[in-house]
C-alpha positions as CSV (number, residue, x, y, z in Angstrom):
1,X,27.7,-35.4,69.5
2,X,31.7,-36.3,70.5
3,X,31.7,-32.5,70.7
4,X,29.2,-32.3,73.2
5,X,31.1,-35.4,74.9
6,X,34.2,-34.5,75.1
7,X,32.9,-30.5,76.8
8,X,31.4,-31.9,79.2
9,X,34.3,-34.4,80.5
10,X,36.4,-31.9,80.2
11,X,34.4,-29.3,82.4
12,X,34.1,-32.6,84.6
13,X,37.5,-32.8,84.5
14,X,37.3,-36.2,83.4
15,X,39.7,-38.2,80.4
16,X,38.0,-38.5,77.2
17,X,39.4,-40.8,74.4
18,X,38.0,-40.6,71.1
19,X,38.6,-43.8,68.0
20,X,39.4,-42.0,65.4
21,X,38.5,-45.2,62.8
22,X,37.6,-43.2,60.0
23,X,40.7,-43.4,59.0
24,X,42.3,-46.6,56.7
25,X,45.6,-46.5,57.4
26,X,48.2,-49.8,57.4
27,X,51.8,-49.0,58.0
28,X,51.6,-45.7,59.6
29,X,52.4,-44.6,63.2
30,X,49.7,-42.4,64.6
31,X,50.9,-40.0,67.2
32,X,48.8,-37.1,69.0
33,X,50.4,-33.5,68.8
34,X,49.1,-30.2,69.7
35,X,48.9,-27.1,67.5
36,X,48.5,-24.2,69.1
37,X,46.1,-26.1,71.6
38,X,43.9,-27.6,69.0
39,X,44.8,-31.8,69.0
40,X,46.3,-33.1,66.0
41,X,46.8,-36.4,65.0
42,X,50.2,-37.3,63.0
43,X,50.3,-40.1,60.8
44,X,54.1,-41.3,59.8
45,X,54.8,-43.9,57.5
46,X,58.7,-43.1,56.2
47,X,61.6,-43.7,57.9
48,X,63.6,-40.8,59.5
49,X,63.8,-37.8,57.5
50,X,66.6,-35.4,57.2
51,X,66.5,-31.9,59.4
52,X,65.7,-30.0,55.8
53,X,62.9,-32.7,55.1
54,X,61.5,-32.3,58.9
55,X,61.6,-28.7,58.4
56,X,59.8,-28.6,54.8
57,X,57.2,-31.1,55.7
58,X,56.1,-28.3,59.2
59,X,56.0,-25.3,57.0
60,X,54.3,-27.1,54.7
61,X,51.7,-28.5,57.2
62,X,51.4,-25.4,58.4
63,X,50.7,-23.2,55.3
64,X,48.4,-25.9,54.0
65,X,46.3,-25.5,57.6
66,X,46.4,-21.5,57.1
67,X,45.0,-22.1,53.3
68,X,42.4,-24.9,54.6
69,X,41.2,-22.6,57.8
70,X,42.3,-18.7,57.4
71,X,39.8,-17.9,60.4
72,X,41.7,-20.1,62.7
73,X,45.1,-18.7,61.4
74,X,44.1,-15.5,62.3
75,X,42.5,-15.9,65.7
76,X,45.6,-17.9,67.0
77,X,48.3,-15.7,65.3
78,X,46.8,-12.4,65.1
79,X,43.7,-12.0,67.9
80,X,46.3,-13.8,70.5
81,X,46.8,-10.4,71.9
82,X,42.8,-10.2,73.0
83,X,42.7,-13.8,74.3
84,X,45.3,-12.9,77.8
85,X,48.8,-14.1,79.2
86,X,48.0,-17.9,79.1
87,X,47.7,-18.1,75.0
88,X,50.4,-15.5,74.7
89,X,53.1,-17.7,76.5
90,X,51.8,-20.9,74.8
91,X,53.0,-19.0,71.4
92,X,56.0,-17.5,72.9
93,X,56.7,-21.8,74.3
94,X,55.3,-22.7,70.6
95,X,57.7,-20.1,69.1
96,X,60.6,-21.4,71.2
97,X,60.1,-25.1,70.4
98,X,60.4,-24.4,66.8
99,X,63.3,-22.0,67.2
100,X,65.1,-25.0,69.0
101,X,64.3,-27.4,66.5
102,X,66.0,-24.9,63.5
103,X,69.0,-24.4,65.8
104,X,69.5,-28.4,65.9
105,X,70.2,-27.7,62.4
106,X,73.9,-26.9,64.0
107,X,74.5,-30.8,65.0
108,X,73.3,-32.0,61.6
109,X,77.1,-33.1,59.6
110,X,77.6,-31.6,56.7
111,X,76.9,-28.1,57.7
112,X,79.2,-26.2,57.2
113,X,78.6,-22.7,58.3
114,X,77.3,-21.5,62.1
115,X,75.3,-18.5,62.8
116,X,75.0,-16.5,65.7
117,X,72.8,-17.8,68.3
118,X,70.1,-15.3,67.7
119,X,69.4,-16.7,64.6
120,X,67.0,-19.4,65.2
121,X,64.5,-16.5,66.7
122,X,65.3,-14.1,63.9
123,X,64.2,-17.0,61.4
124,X,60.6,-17.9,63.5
125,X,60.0,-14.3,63.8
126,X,60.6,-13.5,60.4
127,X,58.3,-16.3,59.4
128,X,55.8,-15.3,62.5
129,X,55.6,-11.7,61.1
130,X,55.3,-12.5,57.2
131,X,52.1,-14.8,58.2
132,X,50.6,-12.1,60.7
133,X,50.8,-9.4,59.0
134,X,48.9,-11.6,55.8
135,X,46.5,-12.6,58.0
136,X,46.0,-9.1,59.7
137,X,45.1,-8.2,56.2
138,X,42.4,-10.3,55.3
139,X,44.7,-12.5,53.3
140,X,42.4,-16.5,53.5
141,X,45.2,-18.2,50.7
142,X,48.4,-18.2,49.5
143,X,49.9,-19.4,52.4
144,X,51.4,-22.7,50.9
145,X,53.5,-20.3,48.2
146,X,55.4,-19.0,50.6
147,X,57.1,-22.2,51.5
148,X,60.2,-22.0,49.3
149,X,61.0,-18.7,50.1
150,X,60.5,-20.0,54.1
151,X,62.8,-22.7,53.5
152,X,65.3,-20.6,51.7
153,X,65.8,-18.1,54.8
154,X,65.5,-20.9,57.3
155,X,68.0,-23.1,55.7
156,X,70.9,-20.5,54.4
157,X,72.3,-19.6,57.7
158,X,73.1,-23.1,58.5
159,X,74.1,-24.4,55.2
160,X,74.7,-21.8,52.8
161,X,73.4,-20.7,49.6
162,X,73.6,-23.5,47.3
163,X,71.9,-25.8,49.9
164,X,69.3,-23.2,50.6
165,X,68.7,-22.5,46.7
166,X,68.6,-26.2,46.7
167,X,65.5,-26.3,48.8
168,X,63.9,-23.8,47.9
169,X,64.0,-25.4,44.4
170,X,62.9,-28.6,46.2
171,X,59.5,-26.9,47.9
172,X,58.4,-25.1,44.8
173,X,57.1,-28.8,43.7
């Protein structure tokens, strides 16, 4: 039924808001965030985290939606190509927002080492290519196990080895 709703305002071009009570929560802030144009609500609760803890708690949300929803996975990563320009540049604007956000990884103190700038990119594509090309092969779990090696290659260029090893350690939990 809010299905049908919400098409039709939006073909009217009209705002829809939707109360989202089934959820019990007490402490947390809900936000609204998009993934890769499908709405998402965020629930936080813990204070700031650190850029290592940010980054570990993305991957992780986005393996666990791969494992949950392999179909989706693979139509937004993988059957893009068939949907036009417009999706294409929202991955290429998706892409470049997370890129940004592993290059602030430079400002954090304590880091001690500084990679070239095309590292960011290299890192998302990497991650990009190891999750199309699983999809693109029928692959529907096992998504979620490839967060400590993801965290590894994402956090050694900007912190070294023992940190990365550290991490990785951290995400096999």
């Amino acid at each position: 039924m809010e299905q049908e709703a919400i098409a039709a305002c939006e073909i009217e071009g009209v705002e829809a808001w939707l109360l989202a009570d089934f959820f019990n929560t007490q402490v947390s802030q809900t936000t609204l965030d998009d993934f890769y144009g499908r709405p998402m609500l965020v629930f936080r609760s813990t204070p700031e985290e650190s850029w290592q803890g940010k980054l570990r708690a993305g991957l992780e949300a986005f393996l666990e939606a791969l494992d949950r929803e392999p179909d989706v996975g693979r139509a937004l990563i993988v059957e893009v190509h068939a949907a036009g320009p417009e999706p294409l540049e929202r991955r290429a604007e998706t892409m470049k927002r997370v890129a940004d956000f592993i290059d602030s990884a430079r400002d954090v103190p304590g880091n001690g080492e500084s990679p070239p700038p095309i590292a960011p990119e290299g890192i998302v594509a990497g991650i990009h290519a190891i999750v199309h090309a699983r999809l693109a092969t029928g692959a529907n779990e096992g998504f979620r196990e490839l967060l400590p090696e993801f965290m590894y290659f994402a956090v050694l260029p900007y912190f070294g080895s023992e940190v990365a090893e550290a991490e990785m350690q951290s995400a096999r939990i």
